[in-house]
N, C-alpha and C positions, 0 to 999 in steps of 0.2 A: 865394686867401689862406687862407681855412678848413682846403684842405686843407692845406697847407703847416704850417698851426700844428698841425693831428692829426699830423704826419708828426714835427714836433721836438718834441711831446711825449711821442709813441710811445720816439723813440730817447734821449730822455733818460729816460725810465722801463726801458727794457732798461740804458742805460749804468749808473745808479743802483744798480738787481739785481748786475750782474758787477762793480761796485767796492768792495760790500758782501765781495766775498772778495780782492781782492786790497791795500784800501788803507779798514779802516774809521776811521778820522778823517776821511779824506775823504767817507766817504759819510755820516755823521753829518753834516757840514760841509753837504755839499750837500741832506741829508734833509730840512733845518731849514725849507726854501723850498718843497718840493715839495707839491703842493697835498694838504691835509693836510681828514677823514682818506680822501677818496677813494681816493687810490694808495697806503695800507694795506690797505683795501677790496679792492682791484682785486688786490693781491700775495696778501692769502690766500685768494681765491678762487681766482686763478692756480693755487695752491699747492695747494687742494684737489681741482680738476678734477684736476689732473696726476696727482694719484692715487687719482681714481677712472680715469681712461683710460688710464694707463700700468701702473698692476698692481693693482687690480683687477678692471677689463673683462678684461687676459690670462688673468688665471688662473681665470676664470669659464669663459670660452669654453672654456678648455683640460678644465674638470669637476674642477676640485681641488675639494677640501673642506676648512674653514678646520678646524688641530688643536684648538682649542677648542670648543665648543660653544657655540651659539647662547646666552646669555640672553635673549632677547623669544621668548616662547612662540607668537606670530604668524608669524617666520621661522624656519622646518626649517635645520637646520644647512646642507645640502646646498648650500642656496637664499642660501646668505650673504653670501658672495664677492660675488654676483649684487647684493644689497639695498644693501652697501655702494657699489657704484658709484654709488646713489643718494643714499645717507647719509652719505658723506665730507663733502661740500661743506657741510652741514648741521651736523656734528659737529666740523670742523675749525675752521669760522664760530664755530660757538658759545665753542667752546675759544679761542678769537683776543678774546672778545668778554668771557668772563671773566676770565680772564689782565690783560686790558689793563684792566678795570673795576678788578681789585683793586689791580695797581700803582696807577692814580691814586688810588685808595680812602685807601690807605696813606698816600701822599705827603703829600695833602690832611689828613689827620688826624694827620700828623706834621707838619704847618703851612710843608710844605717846598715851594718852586716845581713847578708840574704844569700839561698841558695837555693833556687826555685825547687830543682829536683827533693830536699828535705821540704820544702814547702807541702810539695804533694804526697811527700809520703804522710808526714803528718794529720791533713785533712783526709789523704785515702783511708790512715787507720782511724781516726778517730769518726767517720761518715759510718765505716764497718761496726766500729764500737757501742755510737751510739742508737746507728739504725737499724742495729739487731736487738735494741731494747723496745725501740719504736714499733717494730715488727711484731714485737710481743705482746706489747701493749695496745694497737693496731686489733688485734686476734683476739683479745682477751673484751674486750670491747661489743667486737663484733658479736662474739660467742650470748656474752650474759645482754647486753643490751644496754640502755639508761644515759646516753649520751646522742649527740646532735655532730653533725662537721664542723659546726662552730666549735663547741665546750673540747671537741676533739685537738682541733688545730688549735688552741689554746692551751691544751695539757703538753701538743708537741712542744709548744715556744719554753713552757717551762722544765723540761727533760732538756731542752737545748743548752740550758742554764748549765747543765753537765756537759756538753761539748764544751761548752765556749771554756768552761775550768781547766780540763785537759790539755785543749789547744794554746792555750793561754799560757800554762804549765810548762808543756813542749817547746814554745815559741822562743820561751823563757831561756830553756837549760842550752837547747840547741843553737838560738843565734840571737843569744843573749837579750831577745827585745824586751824593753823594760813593761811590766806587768800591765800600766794603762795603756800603752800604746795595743799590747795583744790583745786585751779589751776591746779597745778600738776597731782592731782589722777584724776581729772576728764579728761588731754590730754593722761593721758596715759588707763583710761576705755575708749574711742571713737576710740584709737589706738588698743585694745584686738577687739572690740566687729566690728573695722572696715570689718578686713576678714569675718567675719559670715554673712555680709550684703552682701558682694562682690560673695561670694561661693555659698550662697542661695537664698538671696533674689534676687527681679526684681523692676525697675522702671515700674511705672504704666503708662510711654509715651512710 
């Protein structure tokens, strides 16, 4: 019986992720139940493994070196690629963990309905959703060529255009926040969580 119930909540935690792109009022709808905030938890760690093992382990192995320079005077640029496999999960956590702190932040002090734990599940599935397109996109990049870090982290800002619809969407069904306000929280989470990308993270061209 144990396992049966790991097994149907397995496949409704994948079902949840792919209806996130094809139908979000539904997945808002069905988000509202989902055991909240573990399987936000669970989505952006997903999210961050995936990229620390899907392109930054490759392109470590391979001996690229990130076009940026190292800031942390402890890791050599060389060696970067390599540390982030380490410090994604860490840095992406964190970022999931601010983001979703200052949306409820707001809410709360705009005296408007919030409930941190659906905050994070929200941003956990929606980080899963979208940074499994990014990842692809990321790869697909890497593989043919014809792009810079720049034109790259420009393409991400406008894929984010699809977060922010989502979360927006979500924001909406689940705790009722009116359309421009989720607008709002979600320009100013890409605005908190933009330095952390900048400071640590690396394009993978």
């Amino acid at each position: 019986m144990r396992a049966a119930g790991r097994e149907s909540g397995n496949m409704s935690y994948v079902k949840l992720w792919f209806t996130a792109y094809i139908n979000p009022r539904k997945f808002s709808d069905e988000l509202t139940t989902a055991p909240a905030p573990a399987w936000g938890f669970f989505a952006a760690l997903q999210r961050s493994v995936m990229d620390s093992l899907l392109i930054y382990l490759p392109i470590y192995l391979l001996g690229r070196i990130p076009p940026t320079p190292s800031y942390l005077s402890f890791i050599p640029t060389e060696k970067y690629y390599g540390a982030l496999i380490f410090l994604t999960p860490i840095i992406l956590l964190a970022e999931w963990l601010l983001s979703s702190s200052l949306m409820h932040l707001i809410l709360r002090l705009g005296k408007r309905q919030s409930d941190f734990d659906k905050i994070l599940n929200i941003s956990g599935f929606v980080a899963l959703a979208i940074g499994t397109v990014l990842i692809a996109w990321d790869a697909l990049w890497f593989m043919i060529g014809g792009m810079t870090q720049y034109s790259l982290g420009i393409s991400h800002l406008i894929i984010d255009i699809w977060a922010i619809a989502i979360t927006t969407i979500a924001l909406k069904r689940i705790l009722k926040v009116p359309v421009w306000l989720g607008l709002l929280l979600n320009i100013i989470g890409i605005a908190v969580s933009m330095p952390f990308a900048i400071m640590f993270m690396r394009s993978p061209l």
